[in-house]
N, C-alpha and C positions, 0 to 999 in steps of 0.2 A: 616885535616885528623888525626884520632886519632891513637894512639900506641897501646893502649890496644880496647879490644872490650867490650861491653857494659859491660858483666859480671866481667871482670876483673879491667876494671875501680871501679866499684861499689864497688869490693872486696880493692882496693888501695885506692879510698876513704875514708873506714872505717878504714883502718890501719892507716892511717895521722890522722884521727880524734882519734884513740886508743893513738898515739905517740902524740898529740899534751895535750893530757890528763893525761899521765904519766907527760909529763913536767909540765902543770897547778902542778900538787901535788908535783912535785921536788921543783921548784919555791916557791913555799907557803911553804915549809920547809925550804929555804935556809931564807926566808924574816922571819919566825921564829927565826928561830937560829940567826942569823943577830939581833933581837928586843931580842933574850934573852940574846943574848952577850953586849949591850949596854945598859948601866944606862938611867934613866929616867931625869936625870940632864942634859942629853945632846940633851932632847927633844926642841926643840924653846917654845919660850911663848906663850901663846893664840892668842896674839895681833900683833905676828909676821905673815909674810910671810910663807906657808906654814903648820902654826900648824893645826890639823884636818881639815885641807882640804881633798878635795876628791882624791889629789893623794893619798893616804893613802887607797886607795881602796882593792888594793894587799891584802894588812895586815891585815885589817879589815875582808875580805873574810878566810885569812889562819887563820886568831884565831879563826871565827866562825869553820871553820873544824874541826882546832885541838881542842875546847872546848865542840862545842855541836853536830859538825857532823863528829865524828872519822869513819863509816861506809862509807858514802860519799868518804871523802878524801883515804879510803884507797882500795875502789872501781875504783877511780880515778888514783890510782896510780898504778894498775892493767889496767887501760886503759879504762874504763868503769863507769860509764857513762862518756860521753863526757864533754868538757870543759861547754860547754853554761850549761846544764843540772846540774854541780853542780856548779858554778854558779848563776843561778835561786834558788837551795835550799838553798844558803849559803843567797842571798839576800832578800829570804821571811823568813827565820827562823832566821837569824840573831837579830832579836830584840824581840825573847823568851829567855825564859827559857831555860838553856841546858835540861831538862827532857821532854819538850813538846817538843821542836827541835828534840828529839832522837826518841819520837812518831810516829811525823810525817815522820820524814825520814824512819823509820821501815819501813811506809803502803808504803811511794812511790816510795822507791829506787828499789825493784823489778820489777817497773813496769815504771822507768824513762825514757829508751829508748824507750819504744813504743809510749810514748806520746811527742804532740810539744813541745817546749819550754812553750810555750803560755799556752798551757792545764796543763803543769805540775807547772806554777807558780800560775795558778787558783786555782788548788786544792790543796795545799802546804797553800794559803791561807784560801779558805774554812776552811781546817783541823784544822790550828790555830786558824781561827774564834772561831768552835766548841770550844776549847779547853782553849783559852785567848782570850777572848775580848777586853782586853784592850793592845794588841799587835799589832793595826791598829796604834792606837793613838798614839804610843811610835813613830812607825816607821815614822810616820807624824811629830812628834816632832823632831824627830832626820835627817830627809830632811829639815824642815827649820834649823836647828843649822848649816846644813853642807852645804847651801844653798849657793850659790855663783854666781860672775857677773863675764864674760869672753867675750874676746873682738879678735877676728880672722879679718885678713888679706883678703879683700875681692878681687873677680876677677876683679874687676872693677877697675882702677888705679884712687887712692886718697881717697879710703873706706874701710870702714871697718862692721864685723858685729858684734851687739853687744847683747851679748845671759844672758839671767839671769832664775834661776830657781825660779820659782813664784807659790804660791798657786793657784791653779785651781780659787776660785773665784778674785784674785788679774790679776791675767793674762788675763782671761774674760772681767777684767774693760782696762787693758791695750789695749786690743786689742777689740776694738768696731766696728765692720763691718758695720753697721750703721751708721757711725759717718766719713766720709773721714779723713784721717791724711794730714798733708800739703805736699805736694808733689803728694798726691796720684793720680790715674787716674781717678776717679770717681773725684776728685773737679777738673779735669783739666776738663772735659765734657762742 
């Protein structure tokens, strides 16, 4: 049984997603100020544990705001658009230009909450298609640099599973649905 009725639900919905929004852009500023209060001598080495890996996610997202999407983040910090939504802009424009980034964000930050997640990361790419061509390839370049193998605790006791991020034709060869793997249930037939 619900507490609120359908409309007031609806209405408390969008305030958690307003309030979860204000904090995505508090967050991205403390993880700023944080990275601008610390020297870069006290970053790890390449070859360490940790250096530009994808936890580094946060940060990556809040320097795209603060650099090429100040409109977004401060959209965001007004509660609007939502987390996912800038989000998706920080992670298609993040591998432009701050001048094309501020382009694109112009046409589609008016129009971000009307559209899914999914339609506004389509056309955020489109836009920069148009605009840099060669901002696919960067972005692809920079998924394998960041590319990594990760290994989780499976429900089965004594397994585990083990995930890697692969180029679409690499993963393809990996995973051959034709071909049974050992164990699988097709060669047990």
């Amino acid at each position: 049984m619900s507490l609120l009725d359908r409309r007031r639900t609806a209405t408390e919905l969008r305030r958690v997603q307003a309030e979860k929004a204000r904090l995505a852009a508090y967050e991205a500023a403390l993880v700023l100020g944080l990275a601008d209060d610390s020297p870069d001598t006290e970053d790890p080495p390449a070859d360490h544990p940790g250096a530009g890996k994808r936890g580094w996610a946060a940060a990556q997202r809040a320097w795209t705001w603060r650099a090429s999407l100040p409109a977004t983040w401060a959209t965001l910090a007004a509660g609007e658009p939502d987390e996912l939504r800038a989000r998706a802009l920080a992670a298609v424009l993040g591998v432009t230009s701050p001048e094309i980034a501020s382009a694109v964000e112009s046409q589609l930050l008016p129009v971000a909450t009307g559209l899914s997640v999914a339609s506004l990361k389509a056309r955020a790419v489109g836009r920069v298609l148009a605009l840099d061509a060669t901002a696919v390839d960067r972005r692809r370049e920079q998924a394998e640099r960041t590319a990594d193998v990760r290994r989780y605790p499976s429900h089965l006791d004594g397994m585990s599973t083990l995930a890697a991020d692969l180029s679409t034709p690499v993963s393809a060869e990996c995973f051959d649905p034709g071909r049974p793997a050992r164990g699988d249930a097709r060669e047990r037939r």
